[in-house]
C-alpha positions in Angstrom: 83.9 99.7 102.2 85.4 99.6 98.8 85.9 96.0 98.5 81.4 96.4 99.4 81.1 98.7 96.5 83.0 96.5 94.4 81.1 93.6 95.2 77.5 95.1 95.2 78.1 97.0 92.1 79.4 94.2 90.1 76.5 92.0 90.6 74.4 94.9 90.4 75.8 95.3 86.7 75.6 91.2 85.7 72.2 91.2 87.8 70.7 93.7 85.1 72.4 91.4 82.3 70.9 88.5 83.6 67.4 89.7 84.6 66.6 92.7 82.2 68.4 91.3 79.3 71.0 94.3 79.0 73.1 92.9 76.4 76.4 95.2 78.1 76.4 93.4 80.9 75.8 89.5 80.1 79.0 88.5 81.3 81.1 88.6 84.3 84.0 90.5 82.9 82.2 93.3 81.9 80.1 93.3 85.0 83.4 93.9 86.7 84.7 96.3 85.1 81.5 98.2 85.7 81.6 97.6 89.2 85.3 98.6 89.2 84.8 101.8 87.5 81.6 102.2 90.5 84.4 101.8 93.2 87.0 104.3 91.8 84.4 106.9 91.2 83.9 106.7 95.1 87.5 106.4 95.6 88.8 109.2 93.4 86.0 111.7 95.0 88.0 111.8 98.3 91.1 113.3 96.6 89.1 116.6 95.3 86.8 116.5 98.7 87.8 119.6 101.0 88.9 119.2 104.3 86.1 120.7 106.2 84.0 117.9 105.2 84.5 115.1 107.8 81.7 112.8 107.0 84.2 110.7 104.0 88.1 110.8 103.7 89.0 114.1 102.4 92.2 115.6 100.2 93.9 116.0 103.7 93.1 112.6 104.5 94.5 111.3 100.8 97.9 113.8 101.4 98.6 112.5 104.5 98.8 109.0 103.6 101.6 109.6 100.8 104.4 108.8 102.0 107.8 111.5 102.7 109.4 110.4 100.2 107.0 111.3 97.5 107.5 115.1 96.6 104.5 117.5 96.1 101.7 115.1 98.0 99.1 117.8 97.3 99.7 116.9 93.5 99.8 113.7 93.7 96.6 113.1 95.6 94.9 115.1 92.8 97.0 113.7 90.0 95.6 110.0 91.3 92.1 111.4 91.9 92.2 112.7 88.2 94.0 108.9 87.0 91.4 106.8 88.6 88.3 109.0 87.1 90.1 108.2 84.0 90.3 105.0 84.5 86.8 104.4 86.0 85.9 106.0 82.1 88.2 103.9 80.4 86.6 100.5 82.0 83.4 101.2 80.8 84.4 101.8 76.9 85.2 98.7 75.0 87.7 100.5 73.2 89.8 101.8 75.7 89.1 98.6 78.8 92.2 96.8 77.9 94.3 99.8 78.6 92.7 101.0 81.2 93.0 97.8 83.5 96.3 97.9 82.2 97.3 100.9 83.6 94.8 100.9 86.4 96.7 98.0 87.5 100.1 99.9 87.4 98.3 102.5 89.4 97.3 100.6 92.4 100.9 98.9 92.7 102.3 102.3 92.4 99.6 103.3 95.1 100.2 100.7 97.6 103.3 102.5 99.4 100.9 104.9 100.2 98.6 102.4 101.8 101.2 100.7 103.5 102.1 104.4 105.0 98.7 105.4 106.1 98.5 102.0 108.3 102.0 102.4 109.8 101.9 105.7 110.4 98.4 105.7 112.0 96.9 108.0 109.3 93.1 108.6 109.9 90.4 108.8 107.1 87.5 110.6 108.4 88.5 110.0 111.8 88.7 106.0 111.5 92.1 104.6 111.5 93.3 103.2 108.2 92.5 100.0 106.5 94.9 97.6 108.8 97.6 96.0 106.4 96.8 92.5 106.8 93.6 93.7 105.1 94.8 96.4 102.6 97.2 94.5 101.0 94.8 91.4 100.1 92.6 93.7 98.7 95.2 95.7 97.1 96.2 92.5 95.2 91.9 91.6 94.3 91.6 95.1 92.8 94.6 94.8 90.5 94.1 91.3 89.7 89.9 92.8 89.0 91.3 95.4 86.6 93.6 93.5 84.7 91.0 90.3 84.9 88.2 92.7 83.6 90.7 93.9 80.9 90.9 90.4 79.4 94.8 90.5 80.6 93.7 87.4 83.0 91.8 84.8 83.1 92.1 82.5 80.2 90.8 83.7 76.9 90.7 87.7 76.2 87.6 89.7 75.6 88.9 90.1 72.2 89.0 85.9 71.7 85.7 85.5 73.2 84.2 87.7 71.1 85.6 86.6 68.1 85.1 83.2 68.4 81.2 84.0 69.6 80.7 86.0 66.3 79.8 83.9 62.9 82.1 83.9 60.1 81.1 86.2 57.4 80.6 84.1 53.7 
């Protein structure tokens, strides 16, 4: 489902650059981020979530998949929830994207034991079984190669180059 929202939202984003003229989002990179920053909105909702609701993975859901050898789960889960909403923010301003995908990309590496526990151990989200691992980990790897690709880390030139070299010189 997140790869979807990923997907969607993304060409959602370049669509509007493309068709409506929306200077912002006239290129892919940005569009990406955007989309990226859709996607760990939705993600990072489920950690603060309470467990009565059983309609979307919950914070019981998200504290069950950290693995035992992480101490304080409860904290964690929020502590993520709270580093992906900052994250999803930091995409969006030009100031801060670099950074963000930067460390958004640390974040899902540091996140993927967790994933990797929740489909070996049979952890259920919402009463579905966990993302199988010959699935999570491909997308795992998309999402931080997105976030640093979106942070002009990847990908040939930088967002920083591209600009530049698009603007005139000033005589």
């Amino acid at each position: 489902m997140t790869l979807i929202v990923l997907v969607v939202a993304t060409l959602c984003f370049r669509l509007s650059g493309a068709l409506f003229g929306l200077a912002r989002f006239t290129t892919w990179r940005v569009s990406a981020a955007h989309g990226l920053a859709v996607m760990l909105v939705m993600t990072a909702s489920a950690h603060f979530v309470p467990s009565d609701v059983t309609v979307m993975p919950n914070h019981a859901d998200m504290v069950a998949m950290v693995p035992p050898f992480v101490p304080f789960p409860a904290f964690v889960v929020y502590l993520t929830g709270v580093l992906e909403l900052a994250g999803a923010v930091g995409l969006v301003l030009p100031a801060t994207r670099r950074a963000a995908g930067i460390c958004l990309a640390l974040l899902f590496v540091l996140m993927l034991p967790a994933n990797i526990h929740a489909a070996l151990a049979g952890v259920t989200l919402a009463g579905e079984a966990a993302t199988p691992l010959w699935q999570r980990i491909p997308e795992q790897i998309l999402y931080i190669g997105v976030a640093l690709w979106a942070a002009g880390v990847t990908g040939g030139r930088s967002a920083r180059t591209a600009s530049a070299s698009s603007t005139p010189p000033v005589l």
